[in-house]
C-alpha positions in Angstrom: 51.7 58.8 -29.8 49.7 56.7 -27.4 50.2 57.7 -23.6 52.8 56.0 -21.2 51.1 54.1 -18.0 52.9 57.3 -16.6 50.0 59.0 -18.1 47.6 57.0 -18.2 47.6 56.1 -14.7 48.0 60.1 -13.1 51.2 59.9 -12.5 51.1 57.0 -9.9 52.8 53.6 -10.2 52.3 50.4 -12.6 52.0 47.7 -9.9 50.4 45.4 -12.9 54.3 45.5 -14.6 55.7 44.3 -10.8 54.9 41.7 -8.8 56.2 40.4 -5.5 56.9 37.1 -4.9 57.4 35.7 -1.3 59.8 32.3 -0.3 60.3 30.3 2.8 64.1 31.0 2.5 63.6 34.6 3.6 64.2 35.5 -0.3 61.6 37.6 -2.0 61.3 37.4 -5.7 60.5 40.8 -7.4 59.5 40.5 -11.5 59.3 43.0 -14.3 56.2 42.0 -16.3 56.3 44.4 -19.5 57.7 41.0 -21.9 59.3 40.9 -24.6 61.5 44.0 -23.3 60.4 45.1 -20.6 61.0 48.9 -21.1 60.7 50.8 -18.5 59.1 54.8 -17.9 58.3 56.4 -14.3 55.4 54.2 -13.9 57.2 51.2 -13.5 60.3 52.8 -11.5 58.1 53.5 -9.2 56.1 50.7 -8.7 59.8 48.6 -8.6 60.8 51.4 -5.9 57.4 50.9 -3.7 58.0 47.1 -4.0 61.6 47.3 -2.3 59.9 49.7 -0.1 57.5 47.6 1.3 59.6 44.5 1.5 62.9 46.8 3.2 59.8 46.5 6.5 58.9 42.9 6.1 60.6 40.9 8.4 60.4 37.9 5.8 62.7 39.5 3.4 66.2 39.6 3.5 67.3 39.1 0.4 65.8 40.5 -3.2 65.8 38.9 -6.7 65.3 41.3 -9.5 64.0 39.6 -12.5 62.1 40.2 -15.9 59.6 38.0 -17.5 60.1 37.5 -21.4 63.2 37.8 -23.8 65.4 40.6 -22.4 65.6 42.3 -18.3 65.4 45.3 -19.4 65.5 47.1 -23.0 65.9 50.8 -21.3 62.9 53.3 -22.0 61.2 53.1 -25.0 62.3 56.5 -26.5 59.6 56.3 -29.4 56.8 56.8 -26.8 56.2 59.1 -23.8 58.3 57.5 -21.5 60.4 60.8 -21.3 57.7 63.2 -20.4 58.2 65.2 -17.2 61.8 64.9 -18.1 64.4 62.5 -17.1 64.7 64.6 -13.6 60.7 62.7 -12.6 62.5 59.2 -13.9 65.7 59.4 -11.5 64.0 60.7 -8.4 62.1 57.5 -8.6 65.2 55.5 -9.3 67.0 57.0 -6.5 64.4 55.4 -4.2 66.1 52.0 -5.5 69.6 53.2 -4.4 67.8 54.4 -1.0 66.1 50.6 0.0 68.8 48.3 2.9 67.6 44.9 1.5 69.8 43.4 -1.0 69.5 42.8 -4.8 70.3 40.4 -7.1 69.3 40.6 -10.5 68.7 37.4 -13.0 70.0 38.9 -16.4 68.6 37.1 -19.4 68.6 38.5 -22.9 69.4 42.2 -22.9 70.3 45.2 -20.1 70.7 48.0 -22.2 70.6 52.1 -21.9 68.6 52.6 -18.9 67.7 48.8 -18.4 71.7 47.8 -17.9 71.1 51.1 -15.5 68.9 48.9 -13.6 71.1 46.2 -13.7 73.7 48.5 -11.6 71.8 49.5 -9.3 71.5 45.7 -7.9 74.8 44.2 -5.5 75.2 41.7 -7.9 74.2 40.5 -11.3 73.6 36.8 -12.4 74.1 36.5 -16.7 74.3 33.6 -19.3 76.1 33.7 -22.0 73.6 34.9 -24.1 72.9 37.9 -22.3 73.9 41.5 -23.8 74.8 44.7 -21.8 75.2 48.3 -23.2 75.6 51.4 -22.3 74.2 52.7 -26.4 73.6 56.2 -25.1 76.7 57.7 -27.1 75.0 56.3 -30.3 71.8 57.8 -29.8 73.4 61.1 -29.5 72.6 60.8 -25.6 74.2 61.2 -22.5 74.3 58.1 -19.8 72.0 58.0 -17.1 70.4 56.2 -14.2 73.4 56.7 -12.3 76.0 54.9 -14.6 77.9 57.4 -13.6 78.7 56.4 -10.5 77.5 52.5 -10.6 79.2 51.7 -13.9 83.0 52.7 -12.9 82.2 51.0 -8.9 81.7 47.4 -10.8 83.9 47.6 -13.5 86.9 50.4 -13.6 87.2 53.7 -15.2 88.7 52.6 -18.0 86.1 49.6 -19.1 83.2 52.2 -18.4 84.8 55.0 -20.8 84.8 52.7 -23.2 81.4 51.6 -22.7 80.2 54.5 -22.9 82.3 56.0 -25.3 81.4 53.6 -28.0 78.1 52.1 -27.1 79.2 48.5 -28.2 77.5 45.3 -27.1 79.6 43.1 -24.7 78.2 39.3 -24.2 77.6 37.7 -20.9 81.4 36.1 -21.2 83.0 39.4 -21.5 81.0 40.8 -18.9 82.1 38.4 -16.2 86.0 38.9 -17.5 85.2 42.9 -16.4 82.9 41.8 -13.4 80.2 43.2 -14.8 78.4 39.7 -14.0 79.2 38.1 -11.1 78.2 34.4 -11.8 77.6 33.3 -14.9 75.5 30.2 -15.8 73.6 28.6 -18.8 70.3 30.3 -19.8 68.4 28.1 -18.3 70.0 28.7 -14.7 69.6 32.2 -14.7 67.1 32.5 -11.8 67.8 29.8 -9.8 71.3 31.0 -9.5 70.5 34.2 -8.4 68.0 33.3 -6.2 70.6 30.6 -5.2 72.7 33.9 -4.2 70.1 35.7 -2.4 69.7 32.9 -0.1 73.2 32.6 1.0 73.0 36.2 1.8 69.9 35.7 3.2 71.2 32.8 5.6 73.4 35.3 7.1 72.6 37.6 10.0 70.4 40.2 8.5 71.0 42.8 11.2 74.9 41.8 10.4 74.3 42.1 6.4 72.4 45.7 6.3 75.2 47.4 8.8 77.9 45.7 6.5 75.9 46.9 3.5 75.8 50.7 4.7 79.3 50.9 5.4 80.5 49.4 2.0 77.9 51.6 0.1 78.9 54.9 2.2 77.2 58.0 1.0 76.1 55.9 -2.4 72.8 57.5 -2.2 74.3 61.0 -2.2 76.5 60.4 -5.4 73.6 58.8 -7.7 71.5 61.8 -6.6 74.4 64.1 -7.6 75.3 62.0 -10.4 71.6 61.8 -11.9 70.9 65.9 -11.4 74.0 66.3 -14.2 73.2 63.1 -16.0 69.5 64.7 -16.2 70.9 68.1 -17.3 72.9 66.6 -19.9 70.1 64.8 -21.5 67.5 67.5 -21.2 70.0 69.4 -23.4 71.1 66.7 -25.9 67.2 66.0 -26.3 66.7 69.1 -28.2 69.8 68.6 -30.8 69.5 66.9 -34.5 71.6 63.8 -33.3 69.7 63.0 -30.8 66.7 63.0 -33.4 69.3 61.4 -36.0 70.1 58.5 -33.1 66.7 58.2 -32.3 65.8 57.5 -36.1 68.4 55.1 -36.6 67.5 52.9 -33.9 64.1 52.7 -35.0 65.0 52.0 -38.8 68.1 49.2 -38.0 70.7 51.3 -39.3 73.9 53.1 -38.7 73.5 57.0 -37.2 74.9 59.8 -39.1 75.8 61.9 -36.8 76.5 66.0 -37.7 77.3 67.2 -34.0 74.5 69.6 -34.3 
């Protein structure tokens, strides 16, 4: 198999797959580049996570949209390649930088969120969908365990018992079930995607900033602390399940279209 930009690049970030753009209205516009799918590995976690970063100390930010050119946000990590290497532990130390930023995010959901990219999605303050859009946490029908801090994001946005069964069952939900749940929190035609979010970020934005980020750290409280837990046992669990036959059998079936068959071994 080909090498990941994880690889190929040393082990630094993908700033080609993210760039930054800057508005008058004080709202930043940050943009997944890796179209049709935009599937993610370290490289591009990190680059996302040096973006926020930088813009957490510009004085012109103080709002984030998080959005994805092409088809779908975020399609998760593309489990056929390398995207894994180093182990999920390298992936979520990165990712926890995104928990760790004070500037907040909205992200413009179009297409799919799935796995790791729906993840993503969760680790933003809000989410913007259509209609058309498709979340899913599929890791139970790969043979997987959840990651990227579902554990703790997942149940904060939408309830215990809506995440179990997420989870539990992998299934699809539509961008009109997933505002019923609140797992989007506008919803708009397709085409309205962006602007609505970025719509969002600069009503935030017009309010005091100093105000927002104190506000922001008392309503997260020791967030930060429970992904990092969260992610060490979420890690763990994967590293184990990577080295069973499901896993293999999930990973199969996803690339061939067709139902798992699953032998718990």
């Amino acid at each position: 198999m080909a090498p990941g930009p994880d690889q190929q690049d040393g082990g630094r970030g993908d700033p080609a797959a993210v760039t930054v753009t800057h508005g008058e209205d004080y709202v930043a516009t940050v943009e997944l580049r890796r179209p049709p799918d935009n599937y993610f590995d370290r490289a591009l976690i990190r680059a996302l996570a040096d973006a926020y970063q930088a813009l957490d100390a510009d004085p012109g930010c103080r709002a984030i949209v998080l959005c994805s050119e092409g088809k779908h946000f975020c399609a998760g990590a593309n489990l056929t390649g390398d995207s894994l290497d180093g182990g999920p532990g390298s992936l979520y130390r990165e990712a926890i930088r995104l928990f760790e930023a004070g500037t907040p995010v909205v992200a413009a959901v179009q297409g799919a969120a799935v796995g790791g990219g729906l993840g993503l999605a969760c680790s933003a303050d809000f989410r913007v969908g259509c209609p058309q859009a498709r979340f899913a946490a599929n890791f139970a029908r790969l043979g997987f365990h959840h990651g990227f801090g579902l554990t703790v994001t997942l149940p904060a946005i939408v309830g215990p018992q809506h995440s179990l069964e997420l989870l539990y069952t992998g299934r699809r939900i539509g961008g009109d079930e997933a505002a019923r749940i609140g797992l989007c929190d506008r919803l708009v035609p397709a085409d309205q995607v962006r602007d609505a979010a970025h719509l969002l970020a600069a009503e935030i934005a017009g309010s005091g900033p100093l105000a927002v980020r104190s506000i922001r750290d008392t309503m997260r409280g020791d967030l930060v602390g429970q992904v990092r837990a969260a992610t060490d046992r979420e890690a763990a669990e994967q590293n184990r399940l990577r080295e069973t036959a499901d896993f293999r059998e999930g990973v199969a079936a996803m690339a061939q279209r067709r139902p798992p068959r699953f032998e718990g071994k």
